[in-house]
C-alpha positions as CSV (number, residue, x, y, z in Angstrom):
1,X,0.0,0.0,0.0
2,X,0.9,3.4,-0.3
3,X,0.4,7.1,1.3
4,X,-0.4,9.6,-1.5
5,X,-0.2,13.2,0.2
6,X,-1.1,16.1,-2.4
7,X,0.1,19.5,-1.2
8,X,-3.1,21.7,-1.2
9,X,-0.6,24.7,-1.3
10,X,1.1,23.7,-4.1
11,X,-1.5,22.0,-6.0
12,X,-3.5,24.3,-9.0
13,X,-6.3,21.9,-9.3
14,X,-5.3,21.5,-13.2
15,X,-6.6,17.8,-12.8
16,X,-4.2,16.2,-15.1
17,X,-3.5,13.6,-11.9
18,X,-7.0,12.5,-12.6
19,X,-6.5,12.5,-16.2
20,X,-3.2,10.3,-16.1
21,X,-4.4,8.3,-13.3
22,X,-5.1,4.7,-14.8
23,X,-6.2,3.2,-11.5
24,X,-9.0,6.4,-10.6
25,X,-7.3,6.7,-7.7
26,X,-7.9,10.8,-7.4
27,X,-11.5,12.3,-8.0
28,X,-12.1,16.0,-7.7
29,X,-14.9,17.3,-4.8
30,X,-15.8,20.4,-3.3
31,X,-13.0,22.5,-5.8
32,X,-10.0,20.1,-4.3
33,X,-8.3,16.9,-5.8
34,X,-8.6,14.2,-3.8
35,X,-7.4,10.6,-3.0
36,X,-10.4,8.9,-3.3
37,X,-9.2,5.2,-4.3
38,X,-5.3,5.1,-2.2
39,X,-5.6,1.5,-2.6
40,X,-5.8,1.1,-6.0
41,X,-2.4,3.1,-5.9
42,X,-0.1,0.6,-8.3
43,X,2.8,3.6,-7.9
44,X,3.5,3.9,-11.6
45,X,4.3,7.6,-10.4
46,X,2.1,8.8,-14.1
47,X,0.5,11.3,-11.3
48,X,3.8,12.8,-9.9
49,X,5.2,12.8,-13.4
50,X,2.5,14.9,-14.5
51,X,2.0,17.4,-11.7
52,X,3.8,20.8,-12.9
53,X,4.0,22.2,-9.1
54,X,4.8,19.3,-7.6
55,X,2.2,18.5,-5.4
56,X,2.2,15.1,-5.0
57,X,4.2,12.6,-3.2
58,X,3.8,8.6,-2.7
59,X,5.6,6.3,-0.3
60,X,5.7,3.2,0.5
61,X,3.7,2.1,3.7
């Protein structure tokens, strides 16, 4: 399993995580990206590629 932490600071809400994502493992609610599916996480790091700003991180549990 692993811990996905997005930085709400950093993170511009482009949505291209949930774009790239081939799991659905981030949904957008309420105007913020979320980890909705964390489980489903198979760490092909496609998200962390993708994000511009950096926002995202994923470790190992």
């Amino acid at each position: 399993m692993y811990l996905i932490v997005i930085d709400e600071k950093k993170c511009t809400i482009c949505g291209e995580c949930i774009n790239i994502c081939p799991n659905e493992v981030y949904k957008l609610e309420a105007g913020h990206v979320i980890v909705a599916n964390a489980t489903d996480c198979s760490n092909c790091q496609s998200c962390v590629s993708m994000c511009e700003p950096q926002a995202i991180t994923i470790s190992e549990v």
